[in-house]
N, CA, C and O atoms as a DFTB+ gen file, in Angstrom:
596 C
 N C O
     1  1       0.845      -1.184       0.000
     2  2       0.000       0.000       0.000
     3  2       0.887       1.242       0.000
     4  3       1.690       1.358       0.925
     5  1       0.818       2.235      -0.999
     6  2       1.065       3.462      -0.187
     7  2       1.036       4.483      -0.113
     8  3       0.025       4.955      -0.632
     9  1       1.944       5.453       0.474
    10  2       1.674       6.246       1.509
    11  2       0.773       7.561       0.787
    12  3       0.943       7.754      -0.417
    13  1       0.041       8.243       1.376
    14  2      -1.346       9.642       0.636
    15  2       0.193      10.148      -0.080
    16  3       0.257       9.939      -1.291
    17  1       1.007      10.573       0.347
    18  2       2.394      11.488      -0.483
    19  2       2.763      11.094      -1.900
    20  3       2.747      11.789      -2.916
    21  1       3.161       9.580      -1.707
    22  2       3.296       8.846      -2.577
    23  2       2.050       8.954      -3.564
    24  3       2.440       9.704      -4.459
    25  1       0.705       8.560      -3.841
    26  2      -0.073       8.714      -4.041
    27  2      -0.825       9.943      -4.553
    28  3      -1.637       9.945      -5.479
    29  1      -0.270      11.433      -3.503
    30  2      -0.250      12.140      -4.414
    31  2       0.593      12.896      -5.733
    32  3       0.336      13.754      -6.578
    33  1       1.753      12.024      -5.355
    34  2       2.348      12.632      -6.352
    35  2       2.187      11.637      -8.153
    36  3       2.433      11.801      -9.348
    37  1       1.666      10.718      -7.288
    38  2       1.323       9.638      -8.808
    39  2       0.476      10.708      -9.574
    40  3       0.785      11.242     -10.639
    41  1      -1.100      11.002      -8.532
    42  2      -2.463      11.986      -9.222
    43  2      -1.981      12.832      -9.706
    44  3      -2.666      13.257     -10.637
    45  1      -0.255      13.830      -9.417
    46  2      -0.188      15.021      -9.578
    47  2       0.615      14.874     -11.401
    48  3       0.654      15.750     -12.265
    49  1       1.159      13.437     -11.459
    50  2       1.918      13.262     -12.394
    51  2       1.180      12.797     -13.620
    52  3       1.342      13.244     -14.755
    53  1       0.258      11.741     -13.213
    54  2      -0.901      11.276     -14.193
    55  2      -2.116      12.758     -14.715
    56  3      -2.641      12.691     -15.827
    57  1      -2.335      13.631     -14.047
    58  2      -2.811      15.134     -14.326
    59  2      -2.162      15.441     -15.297
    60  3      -2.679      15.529     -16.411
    61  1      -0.560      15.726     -15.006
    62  2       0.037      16.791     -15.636
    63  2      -0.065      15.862     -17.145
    64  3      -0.017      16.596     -18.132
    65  1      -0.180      14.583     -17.410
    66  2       0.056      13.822     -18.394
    67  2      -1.468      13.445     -19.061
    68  3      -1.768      12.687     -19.983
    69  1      -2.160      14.176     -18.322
    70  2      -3.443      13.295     -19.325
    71  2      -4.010      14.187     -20.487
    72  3      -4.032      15.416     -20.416
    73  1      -4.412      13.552     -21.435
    74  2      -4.611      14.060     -22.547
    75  2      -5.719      14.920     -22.560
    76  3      -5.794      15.602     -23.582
    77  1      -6.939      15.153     -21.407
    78  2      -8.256      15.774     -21.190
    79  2      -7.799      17.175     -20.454
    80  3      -8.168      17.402     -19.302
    81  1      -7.114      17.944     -21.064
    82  2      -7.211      19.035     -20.101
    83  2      -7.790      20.364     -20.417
    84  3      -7.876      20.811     -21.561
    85  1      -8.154      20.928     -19.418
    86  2      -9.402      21.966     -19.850
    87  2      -9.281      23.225     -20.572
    88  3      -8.532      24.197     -20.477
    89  1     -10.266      22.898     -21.331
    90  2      -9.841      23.894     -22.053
    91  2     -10.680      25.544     -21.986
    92  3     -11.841      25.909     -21.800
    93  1      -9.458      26.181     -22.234
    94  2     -10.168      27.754     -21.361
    95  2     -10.698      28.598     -22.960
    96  3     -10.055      28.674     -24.007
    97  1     -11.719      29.002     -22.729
    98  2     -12.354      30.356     -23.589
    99  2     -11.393      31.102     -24.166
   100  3     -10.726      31.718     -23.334
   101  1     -11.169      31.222     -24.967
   102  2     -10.141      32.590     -25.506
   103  2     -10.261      34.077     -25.241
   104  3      -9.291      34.826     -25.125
   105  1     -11.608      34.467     -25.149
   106  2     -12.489      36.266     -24.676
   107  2     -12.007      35.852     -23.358
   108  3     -10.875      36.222     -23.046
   109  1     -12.459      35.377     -22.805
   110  2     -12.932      35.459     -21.084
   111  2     -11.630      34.711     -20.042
   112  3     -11.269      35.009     -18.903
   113  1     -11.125      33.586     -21.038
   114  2     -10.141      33.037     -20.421
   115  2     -11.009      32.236     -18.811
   116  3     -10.611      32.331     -17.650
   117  1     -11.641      31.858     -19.075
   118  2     -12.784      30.969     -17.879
   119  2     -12.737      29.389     -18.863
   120  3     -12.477      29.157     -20.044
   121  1     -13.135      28.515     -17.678
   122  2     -13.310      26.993     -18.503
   123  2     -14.814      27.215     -18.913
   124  3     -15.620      28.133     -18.759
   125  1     -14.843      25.716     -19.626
   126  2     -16.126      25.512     -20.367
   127  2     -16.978      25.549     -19.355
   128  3     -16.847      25.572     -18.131
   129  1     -18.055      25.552     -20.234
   130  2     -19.335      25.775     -19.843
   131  2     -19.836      24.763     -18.755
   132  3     -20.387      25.124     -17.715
   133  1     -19.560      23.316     -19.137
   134  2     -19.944      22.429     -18.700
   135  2     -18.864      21.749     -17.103
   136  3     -18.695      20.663     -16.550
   137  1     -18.462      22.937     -16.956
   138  2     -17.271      22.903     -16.117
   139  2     -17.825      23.127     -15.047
   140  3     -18.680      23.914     -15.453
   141  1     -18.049      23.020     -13.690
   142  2     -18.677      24.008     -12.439
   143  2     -17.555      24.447     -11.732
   144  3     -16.385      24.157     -11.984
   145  1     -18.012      25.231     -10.744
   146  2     -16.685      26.405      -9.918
   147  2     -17.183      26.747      -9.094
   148  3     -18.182      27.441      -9.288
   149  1     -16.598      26.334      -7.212
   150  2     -17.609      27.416      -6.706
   151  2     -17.461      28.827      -6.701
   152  3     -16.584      29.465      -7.283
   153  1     -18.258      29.204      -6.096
   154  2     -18.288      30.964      -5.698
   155  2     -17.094      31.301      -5.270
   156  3     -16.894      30.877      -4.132
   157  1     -16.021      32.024      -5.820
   158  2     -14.903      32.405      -4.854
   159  2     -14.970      33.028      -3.647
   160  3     -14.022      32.917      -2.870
   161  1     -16.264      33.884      -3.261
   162  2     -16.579      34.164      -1.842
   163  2     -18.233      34.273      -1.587
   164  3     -18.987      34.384      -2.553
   165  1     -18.585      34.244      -0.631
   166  2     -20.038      33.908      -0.141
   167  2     -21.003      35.348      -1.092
   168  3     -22.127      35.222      -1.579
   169  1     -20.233      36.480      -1.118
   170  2     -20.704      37.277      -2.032
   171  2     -21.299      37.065      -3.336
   172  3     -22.385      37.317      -3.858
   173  1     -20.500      36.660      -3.590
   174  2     -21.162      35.864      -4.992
   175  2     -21.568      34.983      -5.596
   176  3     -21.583      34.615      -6.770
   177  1     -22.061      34.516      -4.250
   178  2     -22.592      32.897      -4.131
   179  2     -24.178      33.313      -4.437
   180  3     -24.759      34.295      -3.975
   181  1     -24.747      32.263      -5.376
   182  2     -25.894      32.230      -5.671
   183  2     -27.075      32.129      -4.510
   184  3     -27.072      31.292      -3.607
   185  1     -27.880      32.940      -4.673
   186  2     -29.108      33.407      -3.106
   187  2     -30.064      31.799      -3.617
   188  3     -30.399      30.994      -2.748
   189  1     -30.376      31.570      -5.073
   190  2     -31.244      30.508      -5.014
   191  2     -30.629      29.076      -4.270
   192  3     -29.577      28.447      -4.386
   193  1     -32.183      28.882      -3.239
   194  2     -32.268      27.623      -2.494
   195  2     -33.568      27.697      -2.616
   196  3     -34.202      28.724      -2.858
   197  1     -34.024      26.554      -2.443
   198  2     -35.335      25.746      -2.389
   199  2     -35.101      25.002      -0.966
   200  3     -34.207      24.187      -0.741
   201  1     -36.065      25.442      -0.074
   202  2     -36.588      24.524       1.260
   203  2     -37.832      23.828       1.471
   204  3     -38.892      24.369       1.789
   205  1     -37.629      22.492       1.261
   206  2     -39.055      22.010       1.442
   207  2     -38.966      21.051       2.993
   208  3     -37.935      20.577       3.470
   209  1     -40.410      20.946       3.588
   210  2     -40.720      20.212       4.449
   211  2     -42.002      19.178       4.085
   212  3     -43.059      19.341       3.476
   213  1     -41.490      18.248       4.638
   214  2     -42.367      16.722       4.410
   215  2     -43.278      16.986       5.807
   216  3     -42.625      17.189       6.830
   217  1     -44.580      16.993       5.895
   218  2     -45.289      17.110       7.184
   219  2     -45.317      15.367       7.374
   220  3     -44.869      14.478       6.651
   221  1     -46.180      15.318       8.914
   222  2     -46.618      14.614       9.257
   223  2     -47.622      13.401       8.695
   224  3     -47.712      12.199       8.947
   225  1     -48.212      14.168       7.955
   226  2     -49.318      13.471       6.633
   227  2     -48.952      13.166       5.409
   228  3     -49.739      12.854       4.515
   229  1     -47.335      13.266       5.266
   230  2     -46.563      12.965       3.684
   231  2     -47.011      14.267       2.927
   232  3     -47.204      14.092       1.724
   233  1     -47.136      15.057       3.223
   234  2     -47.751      16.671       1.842
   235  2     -46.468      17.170       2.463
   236  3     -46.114      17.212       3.641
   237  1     -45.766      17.598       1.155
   238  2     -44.774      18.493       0.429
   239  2     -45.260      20.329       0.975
   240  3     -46.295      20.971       0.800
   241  1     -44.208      20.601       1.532
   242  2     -44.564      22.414       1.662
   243  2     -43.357      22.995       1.394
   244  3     -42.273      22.586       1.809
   245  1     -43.612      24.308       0.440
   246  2     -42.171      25.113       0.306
   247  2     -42.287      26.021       1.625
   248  3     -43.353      26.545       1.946
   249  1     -41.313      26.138       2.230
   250  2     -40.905      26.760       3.178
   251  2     -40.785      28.295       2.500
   252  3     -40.449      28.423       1.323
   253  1     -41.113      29.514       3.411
   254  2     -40.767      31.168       3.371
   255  2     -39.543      31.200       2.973
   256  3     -39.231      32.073       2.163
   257  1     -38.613      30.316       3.416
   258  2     -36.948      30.926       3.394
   259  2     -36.696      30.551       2.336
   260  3     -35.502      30.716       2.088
   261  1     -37.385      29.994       1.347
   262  2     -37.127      29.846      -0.033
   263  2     -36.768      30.971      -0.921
   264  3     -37.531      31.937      -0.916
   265  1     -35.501      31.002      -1.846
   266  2     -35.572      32.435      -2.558
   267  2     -35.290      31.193      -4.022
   268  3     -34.767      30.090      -4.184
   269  1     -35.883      32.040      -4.690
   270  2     -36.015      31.315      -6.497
   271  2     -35.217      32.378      -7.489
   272  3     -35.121      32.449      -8.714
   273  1     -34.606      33.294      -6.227
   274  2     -33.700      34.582      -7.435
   275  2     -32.312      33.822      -7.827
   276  3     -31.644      33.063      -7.126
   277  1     -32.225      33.989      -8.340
   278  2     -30.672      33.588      -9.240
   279  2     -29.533      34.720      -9.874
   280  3     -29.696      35.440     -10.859
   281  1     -28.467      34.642      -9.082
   282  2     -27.367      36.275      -9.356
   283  2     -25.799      35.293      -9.658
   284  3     -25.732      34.197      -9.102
   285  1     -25.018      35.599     -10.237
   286  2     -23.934      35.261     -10.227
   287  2     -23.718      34.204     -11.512
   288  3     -22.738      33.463     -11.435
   289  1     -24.434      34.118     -12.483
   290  2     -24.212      32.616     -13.387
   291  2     -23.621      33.677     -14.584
   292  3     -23.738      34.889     -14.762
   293  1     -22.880      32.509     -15.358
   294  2     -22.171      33.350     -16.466
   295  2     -23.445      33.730     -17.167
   296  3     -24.522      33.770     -16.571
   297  1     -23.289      34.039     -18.577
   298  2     -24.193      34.355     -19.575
   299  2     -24.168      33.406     -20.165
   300  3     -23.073      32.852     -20.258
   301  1     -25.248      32.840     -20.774
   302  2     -25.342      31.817     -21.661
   303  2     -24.499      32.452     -23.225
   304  3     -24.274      33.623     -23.528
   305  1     -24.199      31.279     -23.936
   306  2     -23.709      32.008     -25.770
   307  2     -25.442      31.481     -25.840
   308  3     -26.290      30.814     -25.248
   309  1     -25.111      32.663     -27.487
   310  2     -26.293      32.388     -28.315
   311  2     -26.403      30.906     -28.954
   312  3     -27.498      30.534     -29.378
   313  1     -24.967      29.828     -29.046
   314  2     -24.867      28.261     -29.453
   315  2     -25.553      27.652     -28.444
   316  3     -26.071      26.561     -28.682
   317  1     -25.695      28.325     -26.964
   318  2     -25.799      27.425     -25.813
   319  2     -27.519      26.725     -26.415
   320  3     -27.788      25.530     -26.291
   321  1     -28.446      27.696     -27.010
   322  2     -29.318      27.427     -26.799
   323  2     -30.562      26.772     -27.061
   324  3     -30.227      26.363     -28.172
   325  1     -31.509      26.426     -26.954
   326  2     -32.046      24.806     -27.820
   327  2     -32.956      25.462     -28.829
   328  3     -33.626      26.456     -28.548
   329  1     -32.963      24.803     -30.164
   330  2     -33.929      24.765     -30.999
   331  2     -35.216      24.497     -31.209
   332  3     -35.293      23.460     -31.868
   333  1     -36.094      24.868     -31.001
   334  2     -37.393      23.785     -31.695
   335  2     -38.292      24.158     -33.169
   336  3     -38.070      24.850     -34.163
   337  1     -39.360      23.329     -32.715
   338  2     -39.859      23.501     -33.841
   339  2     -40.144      25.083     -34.540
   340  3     -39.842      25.473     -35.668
   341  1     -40.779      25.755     -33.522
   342  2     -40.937      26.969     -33.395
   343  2     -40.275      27.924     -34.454
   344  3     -40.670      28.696     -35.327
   345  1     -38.995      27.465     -33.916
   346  2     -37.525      28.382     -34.707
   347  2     -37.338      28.037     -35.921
   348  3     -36.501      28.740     -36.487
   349  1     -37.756      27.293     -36.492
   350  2     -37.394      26.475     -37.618
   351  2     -38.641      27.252     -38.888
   352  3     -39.819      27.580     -38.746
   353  1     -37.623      27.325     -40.189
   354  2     -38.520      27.983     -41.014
   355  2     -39.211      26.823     -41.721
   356  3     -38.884      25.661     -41.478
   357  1     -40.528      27.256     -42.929
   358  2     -41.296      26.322     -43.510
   359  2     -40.033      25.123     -44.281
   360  3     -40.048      23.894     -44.206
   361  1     -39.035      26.006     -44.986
   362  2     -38.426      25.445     -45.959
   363  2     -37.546      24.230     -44.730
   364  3     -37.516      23.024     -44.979
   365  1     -37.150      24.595     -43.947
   366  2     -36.403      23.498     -42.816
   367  2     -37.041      22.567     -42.449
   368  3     -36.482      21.498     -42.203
   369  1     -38.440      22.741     -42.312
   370  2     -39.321      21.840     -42.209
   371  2     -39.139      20.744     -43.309
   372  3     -38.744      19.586     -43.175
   373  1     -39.470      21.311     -44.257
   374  2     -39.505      20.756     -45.543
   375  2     -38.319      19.773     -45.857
   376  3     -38.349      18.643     -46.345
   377  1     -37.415      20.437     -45.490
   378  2     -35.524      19.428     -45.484
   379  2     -35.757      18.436     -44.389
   380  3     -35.327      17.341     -44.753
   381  1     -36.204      18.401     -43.349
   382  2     -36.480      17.412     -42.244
   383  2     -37.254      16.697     -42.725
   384  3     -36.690      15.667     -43.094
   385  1     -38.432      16.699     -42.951
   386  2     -39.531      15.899     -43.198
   387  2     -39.004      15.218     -44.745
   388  3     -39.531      14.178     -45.142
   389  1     -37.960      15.887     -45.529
   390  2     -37.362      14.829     -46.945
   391  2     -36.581      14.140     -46.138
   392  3     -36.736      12.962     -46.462
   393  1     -35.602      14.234     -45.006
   394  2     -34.548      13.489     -45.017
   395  2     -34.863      12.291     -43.909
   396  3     -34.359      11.202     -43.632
   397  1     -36.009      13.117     -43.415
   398  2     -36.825      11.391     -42.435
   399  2     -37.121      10.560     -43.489
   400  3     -36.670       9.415     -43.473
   401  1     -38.031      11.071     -44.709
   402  2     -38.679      10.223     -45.322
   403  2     -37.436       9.633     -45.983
   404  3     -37.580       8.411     -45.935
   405  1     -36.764       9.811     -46.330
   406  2     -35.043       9.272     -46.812
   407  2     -34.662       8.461     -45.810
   408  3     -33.726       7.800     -46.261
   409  1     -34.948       8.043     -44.315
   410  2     -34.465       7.238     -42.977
   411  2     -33.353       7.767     -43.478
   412  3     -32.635       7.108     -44.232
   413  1     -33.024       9.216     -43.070
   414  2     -31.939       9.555     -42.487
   415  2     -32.058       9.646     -40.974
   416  3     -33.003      10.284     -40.511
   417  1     -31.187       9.068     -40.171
   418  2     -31.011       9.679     -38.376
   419  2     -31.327      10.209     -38.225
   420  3     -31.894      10.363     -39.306
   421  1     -31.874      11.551     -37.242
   422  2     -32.008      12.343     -36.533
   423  2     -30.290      13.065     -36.254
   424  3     -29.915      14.234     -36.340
   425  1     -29.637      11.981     -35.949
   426  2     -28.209      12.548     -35.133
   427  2     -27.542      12.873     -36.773
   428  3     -26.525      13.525     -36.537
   429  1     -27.637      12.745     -37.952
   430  2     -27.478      13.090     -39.325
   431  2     -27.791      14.358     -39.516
   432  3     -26.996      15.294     -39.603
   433  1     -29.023      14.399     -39.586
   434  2     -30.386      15.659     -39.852
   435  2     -29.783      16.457     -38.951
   436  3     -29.174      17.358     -39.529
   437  1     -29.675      16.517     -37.526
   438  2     -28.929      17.677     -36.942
   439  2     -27.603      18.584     -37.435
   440  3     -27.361      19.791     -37.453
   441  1     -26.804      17.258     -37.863
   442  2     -25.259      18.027     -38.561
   443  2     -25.837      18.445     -39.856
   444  3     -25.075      19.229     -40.421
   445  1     -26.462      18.302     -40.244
   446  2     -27.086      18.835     -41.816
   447  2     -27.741      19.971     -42.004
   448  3     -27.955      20.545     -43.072
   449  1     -28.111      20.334     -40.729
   450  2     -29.149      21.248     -40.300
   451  2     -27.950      22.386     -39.685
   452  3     -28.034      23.543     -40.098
   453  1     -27.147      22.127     -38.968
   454  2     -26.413      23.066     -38.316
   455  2     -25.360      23.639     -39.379
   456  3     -24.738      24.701     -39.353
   457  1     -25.358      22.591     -40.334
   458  2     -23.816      23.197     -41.500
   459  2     -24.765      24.185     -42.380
   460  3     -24.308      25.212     -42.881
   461  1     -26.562      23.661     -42.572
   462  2     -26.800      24.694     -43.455
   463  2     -27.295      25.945     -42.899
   464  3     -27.435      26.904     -43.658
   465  1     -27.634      26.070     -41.401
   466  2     -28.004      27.657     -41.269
   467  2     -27.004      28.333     -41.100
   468  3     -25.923      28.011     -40.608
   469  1     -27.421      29.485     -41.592
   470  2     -26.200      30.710     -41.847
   471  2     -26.342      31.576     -40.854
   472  3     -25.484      32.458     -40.895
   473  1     -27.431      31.707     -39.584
   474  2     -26.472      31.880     -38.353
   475  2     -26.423      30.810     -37.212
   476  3     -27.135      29.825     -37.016
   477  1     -25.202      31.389     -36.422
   478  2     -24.807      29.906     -35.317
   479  2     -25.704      30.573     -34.198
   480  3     -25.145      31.056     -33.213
   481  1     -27.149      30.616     -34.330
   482  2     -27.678      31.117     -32.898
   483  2     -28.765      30.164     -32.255
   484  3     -29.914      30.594     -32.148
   485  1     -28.414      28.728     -31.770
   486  2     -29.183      28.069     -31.009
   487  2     -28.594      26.227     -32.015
   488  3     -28.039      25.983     -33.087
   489  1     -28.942      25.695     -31.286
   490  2     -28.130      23.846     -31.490
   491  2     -29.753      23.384     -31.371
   492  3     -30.591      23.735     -30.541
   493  1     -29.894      22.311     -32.706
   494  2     -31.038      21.503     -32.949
   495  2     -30.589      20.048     -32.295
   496  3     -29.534      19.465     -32.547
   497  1     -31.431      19.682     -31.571
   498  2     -31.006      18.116     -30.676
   499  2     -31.750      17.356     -31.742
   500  3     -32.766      17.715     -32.338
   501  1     -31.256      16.555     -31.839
   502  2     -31.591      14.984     -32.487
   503  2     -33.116      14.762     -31.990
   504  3     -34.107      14.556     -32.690
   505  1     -33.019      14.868     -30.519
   506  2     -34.310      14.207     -30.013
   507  2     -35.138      14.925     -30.423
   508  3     -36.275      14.465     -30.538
   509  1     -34.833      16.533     -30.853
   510  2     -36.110      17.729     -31.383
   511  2     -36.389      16.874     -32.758
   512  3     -37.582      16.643     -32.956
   513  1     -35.348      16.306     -33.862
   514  2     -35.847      15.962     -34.903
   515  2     -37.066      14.981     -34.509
   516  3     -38.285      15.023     -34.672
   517  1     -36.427      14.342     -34.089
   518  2     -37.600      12.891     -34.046
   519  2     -38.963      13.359     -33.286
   520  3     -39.979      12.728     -33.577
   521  1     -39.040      14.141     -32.581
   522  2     -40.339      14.748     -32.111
   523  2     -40.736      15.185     -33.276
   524  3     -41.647      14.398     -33.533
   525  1     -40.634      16.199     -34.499
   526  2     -40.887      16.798     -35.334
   527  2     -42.012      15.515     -36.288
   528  3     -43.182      15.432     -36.661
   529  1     -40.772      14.717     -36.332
   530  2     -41.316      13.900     -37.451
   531  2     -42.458      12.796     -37.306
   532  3     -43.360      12.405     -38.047
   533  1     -42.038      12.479     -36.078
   534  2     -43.193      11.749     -35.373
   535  2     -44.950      12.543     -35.359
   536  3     -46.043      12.088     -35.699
   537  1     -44.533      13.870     -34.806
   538  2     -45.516      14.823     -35.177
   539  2     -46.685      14.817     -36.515
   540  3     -47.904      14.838     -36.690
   541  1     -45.398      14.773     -37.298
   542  2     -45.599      14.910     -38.605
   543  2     -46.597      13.541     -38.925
   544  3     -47.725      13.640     -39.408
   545  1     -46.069      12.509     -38.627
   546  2     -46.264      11.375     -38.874
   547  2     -47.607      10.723     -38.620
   548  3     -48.116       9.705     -39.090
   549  1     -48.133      11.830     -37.520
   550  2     -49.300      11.221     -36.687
   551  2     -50.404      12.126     -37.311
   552  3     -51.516      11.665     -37.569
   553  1     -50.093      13.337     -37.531
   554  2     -51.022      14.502     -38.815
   555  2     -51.010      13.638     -39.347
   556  3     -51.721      12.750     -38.876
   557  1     -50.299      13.330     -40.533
   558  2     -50.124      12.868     -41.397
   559  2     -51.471      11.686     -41.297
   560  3     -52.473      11.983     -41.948
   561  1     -51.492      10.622     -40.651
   562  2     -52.441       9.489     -40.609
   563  2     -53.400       9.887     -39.908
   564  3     -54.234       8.984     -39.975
   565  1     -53.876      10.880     -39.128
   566  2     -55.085      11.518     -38.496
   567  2     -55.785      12.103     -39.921
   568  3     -57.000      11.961     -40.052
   569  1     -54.926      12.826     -41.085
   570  2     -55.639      13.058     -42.187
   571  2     -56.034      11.988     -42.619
   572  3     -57.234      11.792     -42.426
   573  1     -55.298      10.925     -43.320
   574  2     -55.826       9.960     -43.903
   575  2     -56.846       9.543     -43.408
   576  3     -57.739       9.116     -44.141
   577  1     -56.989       9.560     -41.954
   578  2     -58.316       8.436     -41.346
   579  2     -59.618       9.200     -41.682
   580  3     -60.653       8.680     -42.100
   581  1     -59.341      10.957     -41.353
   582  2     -60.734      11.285     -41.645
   583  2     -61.085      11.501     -43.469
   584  3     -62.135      11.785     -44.045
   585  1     -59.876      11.255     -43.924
   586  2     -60.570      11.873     -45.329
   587  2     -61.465      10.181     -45.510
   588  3     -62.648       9.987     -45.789
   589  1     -60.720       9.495     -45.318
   590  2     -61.220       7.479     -45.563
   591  2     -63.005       8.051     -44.724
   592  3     -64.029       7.844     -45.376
   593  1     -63.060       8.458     -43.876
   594  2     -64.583       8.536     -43.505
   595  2     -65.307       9.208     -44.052
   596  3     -66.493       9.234     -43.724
């Protein structure tokens, strides 16, 4: 076995050597996004907490000392943010609904979708395609049934 010293100097050596290391923003010089950090002092520590109490009878209560404000988080990028249907123009529609009917992926249709809009402001998830088309899919045979009646 040994010793925490020993041990740390293995962690400190296998660190300095591993191929995953973080990579910092170029503007801001901060890690990724997906990185967490705490508060460097209680100042700028986030006020949101949630307090709940379980009574006697199993019912859920939010407690007064609850605050739901939120201060201190970076800014999101305009890439951070999700797509849906919503955002999507007729003609995109139109490219989704050819490249399902083609059984192209979803995880396809996304990179196809992101190389052709010409701005980078929001990321289409795979799982948004397949909601879309499924959508589509179920119009689609809700018409057929009533025109058949």
């Amino acid at each position: 076995m040994r010793s925490k010293s020993k041990r740390k100097i293995i962690a400190d050596k296998k660190s300095k050597n591993s191929k995953h290391k973080m990579k910092m923003n170029q503007t801001t010089n901060t890690a990724r996004r997906c990185v967490s950090q705490r508060a460097s002092s209680l100042d700028e520590q986030c006020p949101m907490r949630i307090v709940l109490i379980l009574s006697s009878n199993k019912q859920w209560f939010l407690l007064s000392k609850s605050s739901l404000e939120h201060r201190y988080h970076p800014p999101l990028g305009d890439q951070a943010t999700l797509l849906s249907q919503k955002d999507l123009t007729s003609k995109d529609e139109q490219l989704i609904n050819i490249l399902c009917d083609a059984n192209v992926p979803p995880s396809k249709i996304t990179k196809i979708m992101s190389s052709i809009r010409e701005d980078d402001k929001g990321t289409l998830l795979p799982k948004t395609i397949f909601n879309i088309n499924e959508k589509c899919r179920r119009l689609i045979g809700m018409s057929i049934r009533i025109y058949q009646l």
